[in-house]
N, C-alpha and C positions, 0 to 999 in steps of 0.2 A: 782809677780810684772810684771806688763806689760810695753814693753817698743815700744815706738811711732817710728813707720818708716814713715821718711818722702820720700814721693815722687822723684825720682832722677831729679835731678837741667834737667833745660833745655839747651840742646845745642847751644848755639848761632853758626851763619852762617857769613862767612867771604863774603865779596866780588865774591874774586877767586874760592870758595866752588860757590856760591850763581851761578856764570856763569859755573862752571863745570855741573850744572843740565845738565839731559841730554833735548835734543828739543822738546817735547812733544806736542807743539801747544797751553801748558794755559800759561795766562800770568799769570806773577808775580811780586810783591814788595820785597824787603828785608828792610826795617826800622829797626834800631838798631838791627841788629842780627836777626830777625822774619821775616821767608817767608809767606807775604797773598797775598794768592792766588786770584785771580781777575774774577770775571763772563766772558766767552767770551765777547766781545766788539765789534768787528767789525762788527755782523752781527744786532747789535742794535744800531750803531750807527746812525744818522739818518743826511741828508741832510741839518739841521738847524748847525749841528756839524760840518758839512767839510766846508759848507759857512763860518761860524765863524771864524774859525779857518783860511782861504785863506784870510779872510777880516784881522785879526789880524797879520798876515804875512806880509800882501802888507803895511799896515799902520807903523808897525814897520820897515819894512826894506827901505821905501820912507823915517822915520826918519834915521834911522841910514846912509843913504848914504848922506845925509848931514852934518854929524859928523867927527870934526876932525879926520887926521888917528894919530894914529892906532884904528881901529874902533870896533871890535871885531867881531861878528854874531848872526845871526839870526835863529833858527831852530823851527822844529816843528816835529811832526809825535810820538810822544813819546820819545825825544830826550834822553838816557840815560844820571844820573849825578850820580856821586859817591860825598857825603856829607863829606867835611873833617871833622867837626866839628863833626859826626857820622859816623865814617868810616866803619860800618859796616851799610850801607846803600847807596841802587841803585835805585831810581825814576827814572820814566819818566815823563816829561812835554808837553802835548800838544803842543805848543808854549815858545819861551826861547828866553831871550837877554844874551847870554854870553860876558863876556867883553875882551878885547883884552889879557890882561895879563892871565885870565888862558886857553884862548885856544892858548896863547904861550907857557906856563908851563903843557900842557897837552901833553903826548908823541902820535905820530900821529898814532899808532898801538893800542892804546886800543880805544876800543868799545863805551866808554863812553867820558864825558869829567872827571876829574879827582880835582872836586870842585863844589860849587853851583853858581849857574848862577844867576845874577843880578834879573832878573824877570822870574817869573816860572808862566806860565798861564794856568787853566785848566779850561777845559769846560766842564760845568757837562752834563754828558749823562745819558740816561733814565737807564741805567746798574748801574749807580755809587750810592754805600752804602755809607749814611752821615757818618759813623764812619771811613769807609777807607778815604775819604775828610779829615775830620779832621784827623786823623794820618799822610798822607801826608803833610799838610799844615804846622802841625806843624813840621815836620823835616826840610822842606825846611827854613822857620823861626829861628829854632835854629840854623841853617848853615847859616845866614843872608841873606838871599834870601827876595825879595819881591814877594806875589803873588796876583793875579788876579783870583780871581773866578768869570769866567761869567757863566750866568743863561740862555741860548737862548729863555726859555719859556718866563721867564718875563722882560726878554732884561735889565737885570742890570750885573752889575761889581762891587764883591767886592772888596775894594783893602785890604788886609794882610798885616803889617807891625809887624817886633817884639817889642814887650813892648807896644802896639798903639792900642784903638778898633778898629778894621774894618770900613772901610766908604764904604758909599752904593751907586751907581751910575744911576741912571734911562739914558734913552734915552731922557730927556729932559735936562740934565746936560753934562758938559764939562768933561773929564778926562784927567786929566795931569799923567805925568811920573813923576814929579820931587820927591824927587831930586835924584832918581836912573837914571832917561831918559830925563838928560838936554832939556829942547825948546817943548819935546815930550810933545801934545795935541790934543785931538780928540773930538768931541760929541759922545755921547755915538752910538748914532744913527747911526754914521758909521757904526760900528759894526758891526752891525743887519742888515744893508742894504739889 
């Protein structure tokens, strides 16, 4: 009689485990428990990536300084976010609208902010694998996050909403925020300026 061994279960990764890595210099995701590990970035990022991204800065944060207080913020750079809804998961966001209430309910000593951030925008770079996008996306999604996926080659914006297909934005279309980014409205074309 033969008897069947299975494989030993996989270790999932906490948070605190996930930042005790030592520094190494590669970046990393942790989604639901699972570290994937990311192709270097910076040195493929390219000039259409950092415009994009200054352009999606200036535009959101002219919005948000007209917005009643309390007003929350605006970040970028790979902003880390701990997923409560999947609390064994650490993103970064290119660009982020966090709202006032969890960067009041985030303690000012951790690293991250400590929930999903109202819009999560990412700009796809010539390094980024369609399957890590899509795993990304959808965590920020199940943490109720809206996202933006812009395309710098073909100058669109997708917007992600959960439960919602994706709508698809050219530079000859207008992009609204609502009704995550009250008033918030742009041509696409900004963008890409």
């Amino acid at each position: 009689m033969s008897v069947a061994i299975s494989p030993p279960a996989e270790k999932l990764m906490t948070v605190e485990e996930f930042l005790a890595l030592p520094d190494d210099g590669k970046e990393r995701w942790l989604i639901r428990g699972r570290v994937y590990p990311r192709e270097p970035s910076m040195s493929v990022r390219n000039r259409k990536h950092s415009k994009v991204e200054a352009n999606l800065v200036a535009l959101l944060k002219s919005w948000l300084d007209r917005q009643p207080e309390p007003r929350g913020e605006i970040h970028c750079g790979d902003a880390g976010f701990r997923l409560r809804r999947t609390s064994d998961s650490l993103v970064g966001a290119d660009v982020a609208y966090v709202s006032a209430d969890l960067v009041s309910a985030t303690a000012e000593e951790l690293p991250y902010h400590d929930g999903p951030p109202v819009l999560a925008v990412e700009i796809l770079s010539p390094s980024d694998k369609h399957e890590d996008l899509v795993r990304k996306v959808a965590a920020y999604l199940e943490a109720g996050a809206t996202v933006w996926e812009v395309d710098p080659d073909f100058r669109t914006v997708r917007v992600h909403r959960l439960g919602e297909v994706p709508e698809t934005f050219n530079v000859r279309q207008e992009l609204s925020g609502e009704p995550d980014l009250p008033g918030f409205r742009v041509a696409v074309a900004e963008i890409f300026r």
